[in-house]
C-alpha positions as a Markdown table, in Angstrom:
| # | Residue | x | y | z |
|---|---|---|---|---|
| 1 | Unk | 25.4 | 3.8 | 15.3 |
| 2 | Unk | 23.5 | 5.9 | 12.2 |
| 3 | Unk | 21.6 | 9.2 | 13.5 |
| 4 | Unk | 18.6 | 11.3 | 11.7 |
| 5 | Unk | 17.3 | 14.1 | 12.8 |
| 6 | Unk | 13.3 | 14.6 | 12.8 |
| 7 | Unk | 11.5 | 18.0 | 10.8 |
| 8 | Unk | 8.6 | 19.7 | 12.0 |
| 9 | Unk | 6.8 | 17.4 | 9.2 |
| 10 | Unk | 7.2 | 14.3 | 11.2 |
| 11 | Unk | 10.1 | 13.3 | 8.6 |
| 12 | Unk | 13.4 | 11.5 | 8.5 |
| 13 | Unk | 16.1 | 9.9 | 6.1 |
| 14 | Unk | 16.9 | 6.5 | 6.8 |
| 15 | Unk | 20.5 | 6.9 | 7.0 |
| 16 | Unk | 22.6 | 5.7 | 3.5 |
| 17 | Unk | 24.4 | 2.9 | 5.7 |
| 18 | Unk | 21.5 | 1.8 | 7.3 |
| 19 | Unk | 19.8 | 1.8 | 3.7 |
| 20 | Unk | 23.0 | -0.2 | 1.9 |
| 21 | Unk | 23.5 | -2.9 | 4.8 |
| 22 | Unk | 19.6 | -3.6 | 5.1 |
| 23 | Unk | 19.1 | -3.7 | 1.0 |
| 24 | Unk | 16.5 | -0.5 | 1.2 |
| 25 | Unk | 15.3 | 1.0 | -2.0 |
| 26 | Unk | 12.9 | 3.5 | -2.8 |
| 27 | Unk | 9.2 | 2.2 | -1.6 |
| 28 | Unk | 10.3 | -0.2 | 1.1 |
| 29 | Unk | 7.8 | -0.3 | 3.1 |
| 30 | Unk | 8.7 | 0.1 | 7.3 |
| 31 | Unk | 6.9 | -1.3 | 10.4 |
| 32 | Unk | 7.4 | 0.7 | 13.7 |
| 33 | Unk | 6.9 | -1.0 | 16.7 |
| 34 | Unk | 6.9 | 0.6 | 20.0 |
| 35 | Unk | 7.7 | -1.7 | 23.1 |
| 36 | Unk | 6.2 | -0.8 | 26.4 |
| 37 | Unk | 9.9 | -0.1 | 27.7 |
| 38 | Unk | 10.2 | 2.8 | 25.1 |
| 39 | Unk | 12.4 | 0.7 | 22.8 |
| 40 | Unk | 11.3 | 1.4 | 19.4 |
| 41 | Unk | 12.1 | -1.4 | 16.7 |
| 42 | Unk | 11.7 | -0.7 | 13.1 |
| 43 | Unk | 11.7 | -3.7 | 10.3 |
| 44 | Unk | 11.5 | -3.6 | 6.4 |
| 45 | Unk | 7.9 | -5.0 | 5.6 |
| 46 | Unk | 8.0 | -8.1 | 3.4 |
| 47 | Unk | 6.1 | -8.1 | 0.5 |
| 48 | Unk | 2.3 | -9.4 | 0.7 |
| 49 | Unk | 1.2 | -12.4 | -1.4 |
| 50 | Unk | -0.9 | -10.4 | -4.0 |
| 51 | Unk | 2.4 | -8.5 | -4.6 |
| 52 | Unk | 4.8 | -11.9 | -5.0 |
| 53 | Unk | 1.7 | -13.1 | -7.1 |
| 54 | Unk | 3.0 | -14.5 | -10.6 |
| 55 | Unk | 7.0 | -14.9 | -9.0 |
| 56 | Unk | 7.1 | -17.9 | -8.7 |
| 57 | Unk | 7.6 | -20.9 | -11.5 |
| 58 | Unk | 5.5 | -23.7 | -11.2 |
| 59 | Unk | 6.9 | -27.5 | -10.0 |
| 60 | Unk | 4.9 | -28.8 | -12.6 |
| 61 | Unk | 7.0 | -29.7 | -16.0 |
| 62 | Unk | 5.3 | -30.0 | -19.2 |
| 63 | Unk | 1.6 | -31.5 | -19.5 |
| 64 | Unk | 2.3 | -34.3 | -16.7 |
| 65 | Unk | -1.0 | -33.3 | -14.0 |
């Protein structure tokens, strides 16, 4: 189990572990969600589609429509 402590901010440091095993870099977005037992699960937000806008190579070869 990883551990970070809270500052008076409201701040924490995703621990390095946690960081390396989930692939976390510098602007990764996270999602918190609370679950009405108190369980708190926190994901790594995928990118929206205006952001993967452009990745992508299209199927279409050549001038072939």
């Amino acid at each position: 189990m990883a551990e970070s402590r809270l500052t008076t901010r409201g701040r924490t440091t995703v621990p390095a572990r946690v960081r390396k095993a989930l692939g976390l870099t510098p602007g990764t977005r996270l999602v918190w969600h609370v679950m009405p037992d108190g369980e708190v699960l926190i994901r790594a937000k995928s990118k929206s589609l205006l952001e993967l806008a452009g990745t992508a190579e299209s199927p279409v070869k050549g001038g072939d429509h």
